[in-house]
C-alpha positions in Angstrom: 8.3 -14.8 -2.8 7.5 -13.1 -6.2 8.6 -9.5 -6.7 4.6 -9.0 -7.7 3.5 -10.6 -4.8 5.8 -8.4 -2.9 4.0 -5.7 -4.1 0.6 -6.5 -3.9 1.2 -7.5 -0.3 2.6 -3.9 0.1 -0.2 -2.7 -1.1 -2.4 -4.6 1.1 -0.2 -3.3 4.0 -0.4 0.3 2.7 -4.7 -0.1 2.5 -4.9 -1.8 5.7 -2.8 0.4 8.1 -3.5 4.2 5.9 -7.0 3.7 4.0 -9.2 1.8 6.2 -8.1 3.6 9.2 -8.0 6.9 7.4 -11.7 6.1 6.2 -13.0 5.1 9.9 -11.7 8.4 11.4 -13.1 10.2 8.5 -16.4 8.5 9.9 -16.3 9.4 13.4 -15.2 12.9 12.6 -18.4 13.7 10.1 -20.4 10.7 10.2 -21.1 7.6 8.0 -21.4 9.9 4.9 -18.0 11.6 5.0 -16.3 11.8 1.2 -14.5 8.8 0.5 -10.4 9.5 0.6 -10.0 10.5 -3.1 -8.7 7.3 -5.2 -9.8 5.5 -3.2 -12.7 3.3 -4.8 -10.2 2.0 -7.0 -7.9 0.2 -4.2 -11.1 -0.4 -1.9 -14.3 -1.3 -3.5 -15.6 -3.2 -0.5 -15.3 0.8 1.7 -17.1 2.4 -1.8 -19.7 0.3 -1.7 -20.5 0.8 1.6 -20.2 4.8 1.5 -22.8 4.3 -1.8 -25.6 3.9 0.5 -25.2 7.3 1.0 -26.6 8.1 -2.3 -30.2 7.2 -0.4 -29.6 10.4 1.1 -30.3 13.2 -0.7 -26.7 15.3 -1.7 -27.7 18.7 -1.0 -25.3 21.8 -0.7 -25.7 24.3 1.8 -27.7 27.5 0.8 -24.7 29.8 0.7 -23.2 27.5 -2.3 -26.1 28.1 -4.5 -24.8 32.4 -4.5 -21.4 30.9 -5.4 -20.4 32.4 -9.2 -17.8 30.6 -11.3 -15.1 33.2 -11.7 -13.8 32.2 -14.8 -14.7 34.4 -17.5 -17.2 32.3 -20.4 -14.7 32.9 -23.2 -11.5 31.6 -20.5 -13.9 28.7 -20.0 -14.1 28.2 -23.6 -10.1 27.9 -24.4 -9.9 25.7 -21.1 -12.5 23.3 -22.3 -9.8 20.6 -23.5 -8.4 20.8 -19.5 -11.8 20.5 -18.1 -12.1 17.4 -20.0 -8.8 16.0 -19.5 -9.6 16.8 -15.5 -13.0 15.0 -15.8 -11.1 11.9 -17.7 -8.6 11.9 -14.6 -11.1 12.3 -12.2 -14.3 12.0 -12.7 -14.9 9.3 -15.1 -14.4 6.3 -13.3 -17.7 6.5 -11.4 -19.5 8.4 -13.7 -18.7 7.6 -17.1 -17.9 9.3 -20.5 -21.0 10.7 -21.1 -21.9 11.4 -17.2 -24.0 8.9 -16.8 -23.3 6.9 -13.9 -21.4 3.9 -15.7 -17.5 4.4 -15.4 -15.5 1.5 -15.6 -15.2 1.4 -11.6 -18.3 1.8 -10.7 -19.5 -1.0 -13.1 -16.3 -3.4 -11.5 -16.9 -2.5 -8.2 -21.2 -2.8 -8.5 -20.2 1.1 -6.9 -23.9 3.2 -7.8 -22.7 6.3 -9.2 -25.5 9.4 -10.2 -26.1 10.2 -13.2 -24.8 14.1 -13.8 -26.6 14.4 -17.4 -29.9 14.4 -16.2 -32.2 17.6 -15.1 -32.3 16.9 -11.5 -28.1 18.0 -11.4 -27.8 19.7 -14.8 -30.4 22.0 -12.9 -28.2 22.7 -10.0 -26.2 26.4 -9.7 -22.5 26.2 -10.6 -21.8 27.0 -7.2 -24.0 24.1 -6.1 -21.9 21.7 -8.4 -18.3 23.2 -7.0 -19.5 22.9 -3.8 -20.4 19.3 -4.5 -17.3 18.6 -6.3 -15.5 20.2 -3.5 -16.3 19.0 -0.2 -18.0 15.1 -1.8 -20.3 12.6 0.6 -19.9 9.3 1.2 -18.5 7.5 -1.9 -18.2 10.8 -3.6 -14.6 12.4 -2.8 -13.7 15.5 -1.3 -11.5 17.2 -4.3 -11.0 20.7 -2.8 -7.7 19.2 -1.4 -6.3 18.0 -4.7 -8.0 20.7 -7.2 -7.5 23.7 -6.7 -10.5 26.5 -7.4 -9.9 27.2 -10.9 -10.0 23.5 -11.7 -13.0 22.6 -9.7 -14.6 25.3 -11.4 -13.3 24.3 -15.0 -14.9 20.7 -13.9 -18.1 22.5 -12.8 -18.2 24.0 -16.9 -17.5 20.5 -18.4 -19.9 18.7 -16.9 -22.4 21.0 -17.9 -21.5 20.0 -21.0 -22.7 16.6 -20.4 -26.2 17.9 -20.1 -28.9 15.7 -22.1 -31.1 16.6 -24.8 -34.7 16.6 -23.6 
């Protein structure tokens, strides 16, 4: 056997027995919409597409999130764009695209819907409604607040406003 079949099939081993289990207690624990494991629609299209149906379901962050205040000073925000973008590229694109608009390279692959975060209907959101978001995820969205930690959730939250459309 190939040393690249070898690998793929340890892969396979390391999706079937970690991911897909890791996913279906995810499930029970918070229901059908619980954030996909983070990198995840990469290595598992078929468990992305199915947590996209979520998107049906309106993504809406608790009342509480909405007071949240990004507490990185607008002029730190302004030297940090560069890592904002760089943190988007890493881990935001994918699904939603260079511009924010729902077309990353995965989601177009995997047929994975992704929402469009240039538009009104999220540019109009608080920043604490977008951390939140970015934070805790739903269904093929992930759950970054384990990864990220504040400060770069928050410098996330700042670059995607960037992304905001021109009306």
């Amino acid at each position: 056997m190939s040393s690249r079949a070898k690998w793929l099939m340890g892969c396979a081993a390391v999706m079937l027995f970690t991911v897909v289990p890791l996913a279906s207690r995810a499930e029970e624990a918070a229901g059908p919409c619980a954030p996909i494991q983070p990198c995840t629609a990469c290595h598992n299209p078929e468990l992305t597409r199915a947590l996209a149906k979520c998107l049906a379901e309106p993504f809406v962050a608790p009342p509480e999130a909405k007071e949240l205040k990004n507490p990185i000073s607008p002029e730190e925000l302004r030297k940090a764009s560069a890592f904002g973008k760089a943190s988007y590229d890493i881990y935001c694109d994918g699904c939603h695209g260079p511009e924010g608009e729902g077309n990353g390279l995965i989601a177009v692959k995997h047929s994975v819907p992704s929402i469009n975060i240039s538009i009104p209907r999220t540019q109009d959101q608080t920043d604490g409604e977008l951390f939140w978001k970015i934070s805790n995820g739903k269904g093929a969205m992930p759950s970054w607040k384990s990864l990220l930690p504040d400060e770069d959730r928050w410098r996330l939250v700042a670059f995607v406003r960037s992304l905001r459309k021109k009306e």
